[in-house]
C-alpha positions in Angstrom: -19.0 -25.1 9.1 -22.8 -25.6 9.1 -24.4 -24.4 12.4 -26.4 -27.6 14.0 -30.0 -26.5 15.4 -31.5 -28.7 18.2 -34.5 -30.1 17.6 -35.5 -30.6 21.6 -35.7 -27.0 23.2 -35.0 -28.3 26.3 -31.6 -27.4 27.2 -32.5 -23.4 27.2 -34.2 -24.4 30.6 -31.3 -26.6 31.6 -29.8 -23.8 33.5 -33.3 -23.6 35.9 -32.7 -26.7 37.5 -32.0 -26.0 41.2 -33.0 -26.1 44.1 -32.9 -22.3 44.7 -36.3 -21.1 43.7 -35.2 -17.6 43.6 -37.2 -15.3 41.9 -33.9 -15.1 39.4 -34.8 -18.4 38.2 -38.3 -17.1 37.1 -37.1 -14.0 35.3 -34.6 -16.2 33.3 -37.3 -18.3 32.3 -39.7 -15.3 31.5 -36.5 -14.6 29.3 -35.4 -17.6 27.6 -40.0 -18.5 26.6 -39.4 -15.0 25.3 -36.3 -16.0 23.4 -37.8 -19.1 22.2 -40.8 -17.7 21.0 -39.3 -15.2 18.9 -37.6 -18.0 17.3 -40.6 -20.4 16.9 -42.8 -17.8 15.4 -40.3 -16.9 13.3 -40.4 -12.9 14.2 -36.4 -13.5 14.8 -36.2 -14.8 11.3 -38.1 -12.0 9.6 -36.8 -9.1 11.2 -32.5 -10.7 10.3 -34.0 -11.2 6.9 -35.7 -7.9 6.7 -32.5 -6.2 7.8 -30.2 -7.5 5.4 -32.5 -7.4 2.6 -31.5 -6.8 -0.5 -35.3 -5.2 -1.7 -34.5 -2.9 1.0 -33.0 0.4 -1.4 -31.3 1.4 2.0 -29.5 -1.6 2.1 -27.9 -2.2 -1.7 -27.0 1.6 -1.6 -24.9 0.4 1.4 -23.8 -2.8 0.1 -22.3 -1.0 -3.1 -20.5 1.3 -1.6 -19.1 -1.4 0.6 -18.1 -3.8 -2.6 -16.9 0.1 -3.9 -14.7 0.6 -0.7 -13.2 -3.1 -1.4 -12.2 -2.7 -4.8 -10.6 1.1 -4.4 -7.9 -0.4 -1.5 -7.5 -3.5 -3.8 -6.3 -0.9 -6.6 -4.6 1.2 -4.0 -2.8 -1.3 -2.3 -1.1 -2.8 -5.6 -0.6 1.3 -6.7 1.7 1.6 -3.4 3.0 -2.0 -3.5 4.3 -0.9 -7.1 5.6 2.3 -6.0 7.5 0.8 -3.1 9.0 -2.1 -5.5 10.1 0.5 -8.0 11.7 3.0 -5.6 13.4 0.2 -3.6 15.2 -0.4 -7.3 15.8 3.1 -7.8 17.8 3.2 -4.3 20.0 0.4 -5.3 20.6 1.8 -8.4 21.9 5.2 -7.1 23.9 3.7 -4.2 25.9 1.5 -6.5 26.9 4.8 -7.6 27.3 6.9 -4.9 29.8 5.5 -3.0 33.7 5.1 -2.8 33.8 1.3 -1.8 36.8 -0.6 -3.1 34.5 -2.9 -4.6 32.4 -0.7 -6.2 31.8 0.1 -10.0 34.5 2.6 -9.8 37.2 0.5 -8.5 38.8 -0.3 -12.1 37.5 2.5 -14.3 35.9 0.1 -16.4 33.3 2.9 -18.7 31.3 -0.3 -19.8 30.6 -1.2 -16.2 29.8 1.8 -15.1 27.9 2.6 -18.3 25.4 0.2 -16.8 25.3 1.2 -13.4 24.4 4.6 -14.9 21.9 3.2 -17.4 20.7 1.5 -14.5 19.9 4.2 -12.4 18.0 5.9 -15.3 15.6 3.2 -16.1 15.3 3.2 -12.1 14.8 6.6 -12.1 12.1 6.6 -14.5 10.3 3.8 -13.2 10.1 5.0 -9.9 9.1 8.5 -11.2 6.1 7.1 -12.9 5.0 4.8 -10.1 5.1 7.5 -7.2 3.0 10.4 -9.3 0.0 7.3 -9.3 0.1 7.3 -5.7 -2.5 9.6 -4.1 -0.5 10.9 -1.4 0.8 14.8 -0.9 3.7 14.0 0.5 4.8 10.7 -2.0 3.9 13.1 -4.8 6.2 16.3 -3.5 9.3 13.6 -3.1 9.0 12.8 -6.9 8.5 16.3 -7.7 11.7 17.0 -5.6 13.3 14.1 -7.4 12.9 16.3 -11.0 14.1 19.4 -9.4 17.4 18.3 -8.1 18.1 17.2 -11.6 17.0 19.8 -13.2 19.8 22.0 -11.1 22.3 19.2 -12.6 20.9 19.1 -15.8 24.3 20.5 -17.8 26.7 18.2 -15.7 24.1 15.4 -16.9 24.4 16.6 -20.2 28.0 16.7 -20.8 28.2 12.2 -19.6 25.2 12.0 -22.0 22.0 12.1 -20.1 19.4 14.4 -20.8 15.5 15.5 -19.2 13.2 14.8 -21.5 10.1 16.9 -22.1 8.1 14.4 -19.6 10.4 15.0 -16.7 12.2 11.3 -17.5 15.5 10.9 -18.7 17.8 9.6 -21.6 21.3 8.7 -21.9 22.7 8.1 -25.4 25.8 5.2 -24.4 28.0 6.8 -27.4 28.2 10.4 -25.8 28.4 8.3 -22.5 31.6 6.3 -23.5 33.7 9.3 -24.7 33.1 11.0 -21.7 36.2 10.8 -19.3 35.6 8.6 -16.1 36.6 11.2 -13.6 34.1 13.6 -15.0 31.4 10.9 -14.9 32.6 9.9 -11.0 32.4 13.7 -9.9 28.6 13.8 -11.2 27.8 11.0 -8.9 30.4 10.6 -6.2 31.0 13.1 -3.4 29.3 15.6 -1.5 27.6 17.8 -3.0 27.6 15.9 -6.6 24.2 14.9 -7.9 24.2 11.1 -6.6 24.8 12.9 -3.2 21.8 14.7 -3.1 19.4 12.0 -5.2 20.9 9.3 -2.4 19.0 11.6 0.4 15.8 12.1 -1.4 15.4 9.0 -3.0 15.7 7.9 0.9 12.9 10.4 2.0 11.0 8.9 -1.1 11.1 5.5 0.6 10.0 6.9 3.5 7.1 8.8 2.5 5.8 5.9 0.1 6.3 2.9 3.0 4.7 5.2 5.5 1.7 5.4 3.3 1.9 1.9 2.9 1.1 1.6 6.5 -1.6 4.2 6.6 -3.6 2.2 3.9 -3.6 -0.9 6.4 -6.1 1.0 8.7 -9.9 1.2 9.4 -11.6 3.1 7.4 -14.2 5.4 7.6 -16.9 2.4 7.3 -15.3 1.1 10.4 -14.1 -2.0 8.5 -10.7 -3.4 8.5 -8.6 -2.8 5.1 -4.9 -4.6 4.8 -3.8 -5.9 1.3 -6.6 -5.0 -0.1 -9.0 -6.5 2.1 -12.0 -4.9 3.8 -14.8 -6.0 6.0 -16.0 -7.1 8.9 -16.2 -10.2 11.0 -20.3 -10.1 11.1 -21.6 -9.5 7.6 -19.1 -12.5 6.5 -21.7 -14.6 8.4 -24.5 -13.9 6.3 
């Protein structure tokens, strides 16, 4: 919306008509020829146009690193969105597993269903693995690491149902090996406590934590005093000019 400049000055004295004479009246008046001048001369002008120069060395070193700020919580923003998408899948996939509802993938003992509830929880697994390690936080990036370790202390019980670690930390399942394995043996891997779905289902909870929590922390002022949510940073005043 444009901003519409008066052409008669005579309203910024508007406010001196009374009867009061005070010697209040006088000082605003002494203020507001002040005010006026500064405008008329154009010495108002010059100095807004003189700070926000972009001749000014001062001022395009600041102006980069603001654009810079912008663009590094875009990237992080969408790093953390990702993370948060891909773990949320990864703690679907394991509690489809872990647990002993009726209804679950377990109720029949069917090996194909539950051959894709497990293959399901790998690709999860590996997803989410790759999506938290790009997130630059300690804590995100310990959950993931805890993530390996817990099934690296599984990793022959993984084995014998066909999954194995792969030099990369991620993990393969080879459906075949899968199949021929007996059902109970695949339950007891991830069903019960104690059993490697037990103790993914807890960290892959302190996973979600860690990585929403950050989410959160992102959405905060920064250091340039500017505002940053979704990717979004700056401030109020400078979108005015």
């Amino acid at each position: 919306m444009a901003i519409q400049l008066k052409n008669d000055v005579s309203y910024l004295f508007s406010s001196l008509n009374n009867n009061s004479g005070s010697s209040y009246g006088m000082n605003s008046l002494y203020s507001l020829l002040g005010d006026y001048n500064s405008i008329k001369t154009g010495s108002y002008g010059k100095l807004m146009k003189a700070y926000y120069s972009l001749d000014a060395s001062e001022e395009v070193s600041s102006l980069a690193e603001k654009n810079t700020t912008k663009l590094e919580s875009s990237e992080e923003t969408k790093t953390i969105a990702t993370a948060q998408t891909k773990i949320d899948a990864l703690d679907d996939a394991v509690s489809k597993l872990y647990t002993s509802e009726e209804d679950s993938v377990w109720a029949e003992g069917n090996m194909d269903e539950i051959y894709s509830a497990v293959n399901g929880y790998v690709n999860s697994y590996n997803a989410a693995l790759e999506s938290a390690v790009e997130v630059s936080d300690t804590t995100v990036n310990n959950r993931a690491l805890t993530l390996i370790s817990n099934t690296e202390m599984y990793e022959d019980d993984l084995a014998k149902i066909g999954i194995t670690i792969n030099e990369d930390d991620t993990l393969s399942i080879d459906k075949k090996t899968f199949l021929a394995a007996d059902v109970d043996k695949v339950a007891e891997v991830f069903q019960g406590r104690g059993s490697y779905g037990h103790v993914q289902d807890s960290q892959i909870d302190l996973l979600k934590s860690a990585v929403d929590y950050k989410a959160v922390s992102a959405s905060t002022y920064n250091s340039s005093a500017t505002y940053n949510t979704l990717g979004i940073s700056g401030t109020l005043f400078d979108s005015l000019f």
